[in-house]
N, C-alpha and C positions, 0 to 999 in steps of 0.2 A: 504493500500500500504506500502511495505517496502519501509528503507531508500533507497539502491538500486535502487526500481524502480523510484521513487521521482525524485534521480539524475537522471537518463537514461530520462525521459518526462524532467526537466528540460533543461539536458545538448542540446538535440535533438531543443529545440524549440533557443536555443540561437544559436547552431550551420546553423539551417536553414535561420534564420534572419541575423545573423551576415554576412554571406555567396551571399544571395540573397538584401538586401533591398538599397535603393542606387540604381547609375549607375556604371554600372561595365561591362569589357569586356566579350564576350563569347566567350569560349572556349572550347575547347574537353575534356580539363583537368579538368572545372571548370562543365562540364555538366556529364562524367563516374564518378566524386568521390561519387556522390548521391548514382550512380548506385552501383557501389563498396560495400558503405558501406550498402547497402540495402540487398544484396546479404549476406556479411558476417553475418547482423542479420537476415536471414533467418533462416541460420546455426545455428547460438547460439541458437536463440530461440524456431524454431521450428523444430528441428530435433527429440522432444519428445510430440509432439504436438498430444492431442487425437484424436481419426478420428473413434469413434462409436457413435451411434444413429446418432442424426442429426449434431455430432458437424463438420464434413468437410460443412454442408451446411451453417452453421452460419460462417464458413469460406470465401464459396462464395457471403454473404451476405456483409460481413467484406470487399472482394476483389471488390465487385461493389462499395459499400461507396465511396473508394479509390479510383480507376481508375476518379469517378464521379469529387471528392472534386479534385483532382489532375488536371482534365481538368479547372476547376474553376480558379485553383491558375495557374495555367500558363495562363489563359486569361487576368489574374490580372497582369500579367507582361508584361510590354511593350518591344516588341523587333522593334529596329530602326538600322540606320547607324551612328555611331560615325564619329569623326575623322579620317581621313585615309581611309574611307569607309568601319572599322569594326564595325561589329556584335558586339551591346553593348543592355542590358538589364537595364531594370528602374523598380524597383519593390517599392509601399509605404506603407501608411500608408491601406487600402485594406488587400493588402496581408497579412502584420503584425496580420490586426483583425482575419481574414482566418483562421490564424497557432495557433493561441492563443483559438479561438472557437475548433479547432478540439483536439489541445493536450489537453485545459481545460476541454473540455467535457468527454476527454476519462479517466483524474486524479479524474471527478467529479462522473462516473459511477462506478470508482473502488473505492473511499471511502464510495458511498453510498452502493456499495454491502456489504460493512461490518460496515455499520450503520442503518440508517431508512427506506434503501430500500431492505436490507435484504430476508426479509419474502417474498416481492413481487419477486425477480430475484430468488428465489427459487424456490418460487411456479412455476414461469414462466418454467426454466429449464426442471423442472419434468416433466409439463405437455409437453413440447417439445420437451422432450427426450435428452436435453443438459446433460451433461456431471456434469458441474461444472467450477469453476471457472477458471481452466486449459483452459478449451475448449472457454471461454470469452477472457482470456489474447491471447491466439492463433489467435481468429477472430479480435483484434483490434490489433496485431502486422501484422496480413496480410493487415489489411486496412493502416495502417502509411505506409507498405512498397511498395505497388499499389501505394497509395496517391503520394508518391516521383517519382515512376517509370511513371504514368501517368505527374504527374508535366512537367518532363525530356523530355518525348517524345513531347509533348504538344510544349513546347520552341523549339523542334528541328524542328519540321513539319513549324513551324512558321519561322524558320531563313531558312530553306530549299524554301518557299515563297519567303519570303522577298530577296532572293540571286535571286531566277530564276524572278522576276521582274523587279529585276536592272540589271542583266544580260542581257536581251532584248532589250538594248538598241540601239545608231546608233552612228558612229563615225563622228565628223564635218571635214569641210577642213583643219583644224590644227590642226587634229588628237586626239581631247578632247572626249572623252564618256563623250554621253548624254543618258541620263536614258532613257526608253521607253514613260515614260508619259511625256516629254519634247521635245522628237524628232517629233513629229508629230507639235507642236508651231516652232521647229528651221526650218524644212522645209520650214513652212509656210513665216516664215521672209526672209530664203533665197528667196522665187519666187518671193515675196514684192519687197524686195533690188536689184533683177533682172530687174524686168521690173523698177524698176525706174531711173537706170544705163540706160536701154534702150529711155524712153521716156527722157533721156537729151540727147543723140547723134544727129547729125547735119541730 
């Protein structure tokens, strides 16, 4: 690995932790910049990306990893109601290990392709009609970039839940929302507090 790529896996794993671990609010801003910057290394990356013999298939190969490992880490994040009744996310030490196996494993296949494993992701290549090493950096740049995009959806489908749950709720006599899994108990208390209003009248 160039120094280059070294910084890019490094910068990437501190930006996604720095960004995600904690509680922290969610937002529209805080959920499209993933998406943004995923897009843009699309661009950079593979806009010369090989696509003979089988290397677009090592690509879809690359693109299920991602979507997979992406559903993963977003299950590893907790989405609740904060303060105010905003959408806030809790991500720990989980998810951390998650980011650190995926970018480690992917810094640890590219130094061993140019050390002791060599001769074997060669042989492998040839016999499967891969490209070379191009067409390896191409399928593990589409799995980081799936991985984030599934991540992103993954948290939205969940705060999209978690909204139409709380949303279901019932309004009391003094006008407070009560959430759906609470209104069915205030009910009950209201007919309680009725009849017993009733069996004290004369």
């Amino acid at each position: 690995m160039t120094l280059t790529q070294w910084l890019l896996n490094a910068g990437l794993l501190v930006f996604i932790l720095a960004s995600n671990l904690g509680t922290r609010p969610l937002t529209a801003a805080r959920l499209a910049m993933p998406v943004v910057l995923s897009v843009f290394a699309a661009v950079v990356f593979l806009s010369n990306a090989p696509v003979v013999g089988n290397d677009v298939a090592l690509d879809f190969v690359g693109a299920a990893a991602g979507v997979a490992l992406g559903i993963v880490a977003g299950m590893l994040m907790r989405v609740r109601r904060g303060a105010g009744r905003r959408l806030v996310s809790t991500a720990g030490s989980a998810y951390a290990v998650l980011w650190f196996i995926v970018i480690g494993g992917r810094v640890a296949f590219a130094e061993s392709a140019n050390g002791w494993a060599k001769a074997a992701i060669t042989d492998f290549s040839i016999s499967n009609r891969i490209t070379g090493s191009d067409a390896w950096t191409a399928a593990f740049v589409v799995m980081a970039l799936t991985m984030v995009a599934a991540r992103v959806l993954t948290t939205m489908v969940r705060c999209r839940v978690l909204a139409s749950s709380a949303g279901s709720g019932t309004t009391s006599d003094s006008g407070t929302f009560i959430p759906s899994h609470a209104s069915q108990d205030h009910n009950v208390a209201q007919e309680l507090t009725a009849r017993a209003s009733f069996g004290r009248r004369p």
